[in-house]
N, C-alpha and C positions, 0 to 999 in steps of 0.2 A: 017426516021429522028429520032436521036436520045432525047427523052425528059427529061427535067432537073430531074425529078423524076430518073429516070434510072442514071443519071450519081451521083446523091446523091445516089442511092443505091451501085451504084458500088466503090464510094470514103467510102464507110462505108463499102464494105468488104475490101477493100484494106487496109483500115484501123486496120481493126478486124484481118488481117493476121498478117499485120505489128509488132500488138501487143502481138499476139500468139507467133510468131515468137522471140520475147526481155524477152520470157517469162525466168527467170535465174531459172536453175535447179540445178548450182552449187553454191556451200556454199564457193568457194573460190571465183568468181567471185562476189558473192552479197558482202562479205565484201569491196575488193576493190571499187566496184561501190560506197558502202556507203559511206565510208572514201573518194573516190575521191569527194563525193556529199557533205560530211559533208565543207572537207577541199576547197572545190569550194565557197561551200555557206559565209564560213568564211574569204574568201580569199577575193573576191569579195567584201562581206560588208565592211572588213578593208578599202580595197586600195578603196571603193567609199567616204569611208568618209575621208580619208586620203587625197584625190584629193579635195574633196566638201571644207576643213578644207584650204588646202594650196592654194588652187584658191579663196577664201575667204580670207585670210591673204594676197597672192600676189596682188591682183586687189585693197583692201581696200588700203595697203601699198602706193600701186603709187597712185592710187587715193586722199590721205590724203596728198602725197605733193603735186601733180599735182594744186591740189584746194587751197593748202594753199599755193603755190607762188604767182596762179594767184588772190588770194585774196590781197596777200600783191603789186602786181602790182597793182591793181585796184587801193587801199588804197595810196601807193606812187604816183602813177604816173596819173591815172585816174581822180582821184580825184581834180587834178590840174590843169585839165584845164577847161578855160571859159568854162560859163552855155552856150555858141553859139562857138562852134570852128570852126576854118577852117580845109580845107580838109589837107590842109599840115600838120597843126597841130595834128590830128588824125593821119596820117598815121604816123608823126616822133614817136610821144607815141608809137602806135602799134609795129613799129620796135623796141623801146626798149623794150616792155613786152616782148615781142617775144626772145628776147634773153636771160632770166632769164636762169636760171641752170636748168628748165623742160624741156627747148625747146617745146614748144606748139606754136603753129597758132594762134592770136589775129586778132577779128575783134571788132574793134569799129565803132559804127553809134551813129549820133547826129544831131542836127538841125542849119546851122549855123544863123548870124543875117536876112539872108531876109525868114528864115523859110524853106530851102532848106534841102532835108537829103542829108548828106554827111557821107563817110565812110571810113575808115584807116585801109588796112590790110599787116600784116607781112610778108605776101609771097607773094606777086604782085598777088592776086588776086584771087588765088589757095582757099579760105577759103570765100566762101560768104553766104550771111543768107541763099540761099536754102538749105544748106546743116546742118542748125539748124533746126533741128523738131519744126514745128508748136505750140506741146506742152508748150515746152522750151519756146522760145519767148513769148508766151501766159500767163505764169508763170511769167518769167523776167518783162514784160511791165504790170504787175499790177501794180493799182497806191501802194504804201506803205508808210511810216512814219516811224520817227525814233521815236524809245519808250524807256522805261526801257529794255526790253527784247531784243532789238536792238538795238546796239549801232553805229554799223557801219555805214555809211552814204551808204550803199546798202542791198540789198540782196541776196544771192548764189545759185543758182541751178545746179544740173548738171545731167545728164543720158549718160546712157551706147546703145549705139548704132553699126552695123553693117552695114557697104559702103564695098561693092564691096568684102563679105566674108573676111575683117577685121575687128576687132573691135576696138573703136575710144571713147574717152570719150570728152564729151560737156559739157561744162559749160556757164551759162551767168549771169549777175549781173547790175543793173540800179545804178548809184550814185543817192540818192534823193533827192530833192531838187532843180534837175537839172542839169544835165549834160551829159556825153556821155554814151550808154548801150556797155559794152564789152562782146564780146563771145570767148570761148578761146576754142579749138579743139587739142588733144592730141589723137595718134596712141598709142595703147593696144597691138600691135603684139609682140615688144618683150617677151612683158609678156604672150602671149598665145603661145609661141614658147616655154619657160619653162614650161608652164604649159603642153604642149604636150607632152615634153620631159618628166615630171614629170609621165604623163599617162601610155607612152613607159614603164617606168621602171615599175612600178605599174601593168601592165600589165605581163610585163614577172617575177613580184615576185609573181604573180597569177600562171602564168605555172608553174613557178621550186616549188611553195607550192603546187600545181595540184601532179604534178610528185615524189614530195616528198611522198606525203600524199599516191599515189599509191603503191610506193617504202616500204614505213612503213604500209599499207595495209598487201602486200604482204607476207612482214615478219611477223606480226601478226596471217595472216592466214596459214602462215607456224607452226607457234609455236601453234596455236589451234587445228590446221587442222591433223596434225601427229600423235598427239596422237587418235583423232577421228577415222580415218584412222586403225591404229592400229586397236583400237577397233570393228571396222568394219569387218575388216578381222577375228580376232577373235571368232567374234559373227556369223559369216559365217562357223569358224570351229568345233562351237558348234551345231551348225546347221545342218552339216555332222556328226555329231555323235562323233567329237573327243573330248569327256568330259575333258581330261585332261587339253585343251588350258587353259591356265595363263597372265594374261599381268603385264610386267615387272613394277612397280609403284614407278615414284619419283617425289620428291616434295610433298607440303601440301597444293596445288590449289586445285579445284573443281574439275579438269580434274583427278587427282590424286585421290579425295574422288571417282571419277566416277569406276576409275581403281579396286580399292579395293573394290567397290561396284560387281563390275561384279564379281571378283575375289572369292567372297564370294559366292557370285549366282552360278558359276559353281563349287564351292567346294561341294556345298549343292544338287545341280544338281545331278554332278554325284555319288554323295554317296546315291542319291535317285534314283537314279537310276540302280546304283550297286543293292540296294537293292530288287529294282524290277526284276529284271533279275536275284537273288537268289533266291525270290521266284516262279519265273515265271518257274526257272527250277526245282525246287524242285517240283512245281505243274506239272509240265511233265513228270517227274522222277517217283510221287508219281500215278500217273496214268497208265501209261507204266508196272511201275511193278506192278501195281492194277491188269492189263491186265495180264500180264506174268503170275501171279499167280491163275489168274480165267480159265486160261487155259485146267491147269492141273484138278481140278473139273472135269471143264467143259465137258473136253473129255470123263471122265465118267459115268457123267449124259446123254453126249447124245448118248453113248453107248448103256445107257438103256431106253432112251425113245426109238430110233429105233427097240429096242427089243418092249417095248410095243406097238411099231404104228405096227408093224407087227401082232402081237398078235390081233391088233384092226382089222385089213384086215384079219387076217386070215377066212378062213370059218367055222370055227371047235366054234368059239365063245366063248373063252374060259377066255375072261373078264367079270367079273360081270356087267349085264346090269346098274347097280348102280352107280357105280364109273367109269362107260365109261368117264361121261364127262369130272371129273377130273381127268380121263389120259390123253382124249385130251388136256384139257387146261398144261396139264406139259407139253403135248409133244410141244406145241405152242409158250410157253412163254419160252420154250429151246430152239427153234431155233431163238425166237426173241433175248434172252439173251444174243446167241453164235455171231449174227451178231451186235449186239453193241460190245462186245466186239473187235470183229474183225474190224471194226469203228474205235472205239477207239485205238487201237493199229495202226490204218493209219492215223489219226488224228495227234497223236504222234509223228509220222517221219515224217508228212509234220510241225509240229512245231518242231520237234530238228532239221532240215533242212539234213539229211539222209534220204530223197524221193529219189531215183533215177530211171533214164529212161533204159532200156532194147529196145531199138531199135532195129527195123524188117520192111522187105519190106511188106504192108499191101494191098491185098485186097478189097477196104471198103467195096463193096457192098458182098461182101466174110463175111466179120467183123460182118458185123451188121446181118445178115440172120442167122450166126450162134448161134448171142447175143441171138436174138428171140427164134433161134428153142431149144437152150438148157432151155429155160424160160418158151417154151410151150405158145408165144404167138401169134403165126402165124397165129391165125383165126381173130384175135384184132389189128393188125399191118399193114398197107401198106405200101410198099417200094417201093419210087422212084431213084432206082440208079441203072447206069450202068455199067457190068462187065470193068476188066482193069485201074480201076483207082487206079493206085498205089500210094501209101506215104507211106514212112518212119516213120513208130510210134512206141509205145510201146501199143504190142496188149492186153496184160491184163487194162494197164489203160484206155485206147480207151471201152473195153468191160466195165467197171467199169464205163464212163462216160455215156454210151450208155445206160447201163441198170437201170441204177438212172435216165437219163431223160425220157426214155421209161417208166420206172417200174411207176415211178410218176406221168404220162401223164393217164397213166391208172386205176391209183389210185385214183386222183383226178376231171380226167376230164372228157371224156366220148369217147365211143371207136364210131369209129375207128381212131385209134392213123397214123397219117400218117408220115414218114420220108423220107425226100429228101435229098439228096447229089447235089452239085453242087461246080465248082470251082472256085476261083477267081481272079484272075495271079496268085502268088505263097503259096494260102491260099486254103483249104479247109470249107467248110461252110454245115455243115450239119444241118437240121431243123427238129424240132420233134414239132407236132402241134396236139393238141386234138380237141373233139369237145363240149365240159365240157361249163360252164358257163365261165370261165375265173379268171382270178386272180385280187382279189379286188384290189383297188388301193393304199388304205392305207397297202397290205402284200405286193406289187411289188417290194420296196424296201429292205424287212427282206428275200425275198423265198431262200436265201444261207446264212442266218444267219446258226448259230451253235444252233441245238434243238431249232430252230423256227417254231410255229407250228401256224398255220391261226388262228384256233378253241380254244379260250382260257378255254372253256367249254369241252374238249375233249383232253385231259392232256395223255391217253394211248390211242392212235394211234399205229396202227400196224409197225409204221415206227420208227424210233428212236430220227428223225430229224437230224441229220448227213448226210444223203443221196448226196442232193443238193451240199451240202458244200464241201465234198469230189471230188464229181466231179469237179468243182469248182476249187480246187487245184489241180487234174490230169490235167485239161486244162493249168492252169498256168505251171506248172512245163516242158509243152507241148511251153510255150509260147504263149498260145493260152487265148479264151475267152468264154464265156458263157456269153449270154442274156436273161431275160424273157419279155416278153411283152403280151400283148393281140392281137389279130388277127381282124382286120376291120369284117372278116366273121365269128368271134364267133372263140370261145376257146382259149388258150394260147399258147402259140410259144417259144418255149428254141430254141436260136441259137448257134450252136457252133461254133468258128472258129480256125480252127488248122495249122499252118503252113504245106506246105506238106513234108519237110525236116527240122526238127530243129536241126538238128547237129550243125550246125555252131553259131548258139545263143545259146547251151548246151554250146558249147565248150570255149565259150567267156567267158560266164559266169562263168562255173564250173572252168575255168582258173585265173580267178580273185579271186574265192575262193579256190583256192588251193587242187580241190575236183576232184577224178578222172572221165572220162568221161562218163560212163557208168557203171551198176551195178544191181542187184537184191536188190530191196527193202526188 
């Protein structure tokens, strides 16, 4: 059985839908609603006072003769007869009041000489005291006196009443002094048949001001809405990057101050942005050939540190025990120097966007054994992957992501570094996992920054910070991803995930930029 609680709950979601649902999300639609709301609200109070105003002037109007014939009946005719009439005598009266220029119903009651009531009515009977309210009568047959403020030998009442859903006015009057009380009964329909008709119209000048007010809505919100519209679009194509968008500006409304406002903002935009993107190349530019030029040194200092690390391994010992360690540290900080640069110089092409892929049928579990064994970390590595699984990649950058997440894992974490391969419908998903403490949680976000280093007290790390980041971009360029996270059973987790053919999303892409499809970075 269902209990009234339940169905109060369920009429208050029905309700909460209802309302969700009228929820207006458009700006043309809320205008109209307004405007139809405003011009409802205005329309309706008009034509109610307009109706209140002329059913007040019509009802008063007939009412003030209706009462002021039967007044002047009473006054002529009433008045004249004996303080005891006969029945005849009543009834011939009543028939003449009854024909005045109001046409109203007369009833007269009086007392004749043996103290009998008798009564005279103008329509054979059709009009008799039950059909005068109790009130009336009770009013009418108070005793009264003729005063200063009362001249008339009676006094007048009359009320508005409803028989049989029409309406009907009543009047009654005593002569005092003595003599007959008359009640006079007039039908109201004609007059509420204008005043319906009056309603009728009042009503449909509510619709067509409804429909109007819609209409003139519409078009307001046409004339607001368009240029909004505009500018919408606009600020969509600024949004895409096309700085140049302008909006065409007339008129000297708000809409027009709006136009030239924006107009302004993307002039200012994009010459600030021109500008960044001049220096943005010039700082690439200025780096690249920093690199180009450290090159050439370079090749010759590590010329000759090679000469001296062999000098240091030789057996013959022909370095001074003295200055051994600062040959080691040249010979260290050379080949740290040589691999920033060489960073840097990769850094550079994946920001002038001349990275490109050199696609090859890959091996992985081939790829990665070989990453290790040229690395020398085959005693510190576990591999889980099986022969045969081929994909389409570029085997230098694949090696280059491989040996930054590996090199890393074992740099910071703790060995044994494990790697697994697995695949995913048409993705590759390799996992490199230490067994290190893990990666605090405030660095999880920065560990592929650019020269982001955990250790803000340890500024010369063996590594450059670059590392990560690089990779990073070989994944992207791959179409692919790279995660860090922490491991439920201790240590950190870099996931990669590589498509296992990305030709086809190369080709899209380097199509849309106009770039050929393959190439030697």
């Amino acid at each position: 059985m269902t209990k009234p609680q339940d169905k109060l709950r369920g009429w208050a979601a029905a309700r909460k839908a209802i309302l969700s649902g009228l929820r207006f999300t458009s700006l043309r639609l809320r205008l109209v609603v307004v405007f139809g709301l405003v011009a409802l609200t205005a329309a309706v109070s008009a034509s109610g006072i307009a109706y209140w105003l002329n059913r007040e002037a019509v009802l008063t109007r007939t009412q003030d003769a209706v009462l002021r014939d039967f007044q002047q009946e009473m006054q002529n005719r009433a008045s004249a007869l004996p303080v005891h009439p006969t029945q005849d005598e009543l009834q011939h009266t009543a028939g003449q009041m009854g024909t005045s220029s109001q046409r109203f119903s007369v009833l007269l009651v009086a007392e004749d000489a043996n103290g009998k009531t008798v009564t005279g009515n103008s329509d054979l009977d059709t009009f008799t005291l039950e059909d005068v309210p109790e009130s009336l009568q009770t009013a009418v047959n108070k005793k009264q006196s003729v005063s200063g403020g009362n001249k008339h030998a009676y006094h007048l009442y009359w009320q508005r009443v409803t028989e049989g859903g029409k309406p009907y006015l009543v009047g009654g009057a005593k002569v005092i002094g003595g003599g007959p009380t008359g009640y006079m009964l007039k039908s109201l329909e004609p007059e509420a048949k204008d005043l319906n008709s009056l309603a009728w119209s009042l009503g449909i000048a509510t619709g067509l001001a409804l429909i109007g007010s819609a209409l003139l809505a519409q078009a307001a919100a046409t004339t607001v809405l368009k240029p909004v519209h505009r500018l919408g679009i606009a600020a969509r194509r600024l949004g895409e990057g096309k700085l140049d968008t302008r909006l065409r500006v007339s008129g000297t409304d708000e809409l027009a101050d709006l136009s030239r406002t924006f107009n302004r903002t993307a002039e200012s935009l994009e010459k600030r942005v021109a500008d960044m993107s001049a220096r943005d190349e010039a700082s690439r530019r200025f780096v690249a050939d920093m690199s180009h030029e450290l090159r050439t040194p370079l090749t010759a200092i590590t010329a000759v540190t090679e000469v001296l690390e062999e000098e240091l391994d030789a057996e013959t010992g022909s370095v001074d025990p003295m200055i051994e360690p600062a040959v080691r540290l040249v010979v260290s900080e050379t080949r740290r120097l040589n691999d920033l640069v060489e960073n840097l110089m990769e850094v550079t092409r994946f920001d002038a966007g001349t990275a490109r892929l050199v696609l090859d049928h890959v091996d992985i579990a081939d790829q990665i054994t070989a990453c290790i064994d040229a690395r020398a970390w085959l005693d510190a590595v576990e591999l889980d992957a099986e022969r045969g699984n081929i994909c389409r990649l570029d085997p230098r950058r694949l090696d280059v992501i491989l040996a930054n997440l590996i090199g890393n894992a074992l740099k910071h974490g703790g060995s044994p570094v494990r790697v697994s391969v697995r695949t995913e419908a048409e993705d590759l998903v390799i996992e490199v996992r230490d067994h290190g403490p893990g990666i605090p949680e405030d660095v999880l976000p920065h560990v592929f920054d650019r020269f982001y280093k955990a250790s803000a007290s340890r500024p010369r790390s063996e590594g450059s910070g670059l590392g990560l980041s690089i990779a990073l971009e070989n994944a992207h360029i791959h179409g692919g991803e790279i995660t860090a996270a922490n491991s439920p059973k201790g240590g950190a987790v870099f996931t990669l995930h590589l498509p296992r053919d990305p030709s086809p999303l190369i080709a899209e892409d380097e199509g849309q930029n106009g770039h050929g499809t393959e190439g030697k970075a």
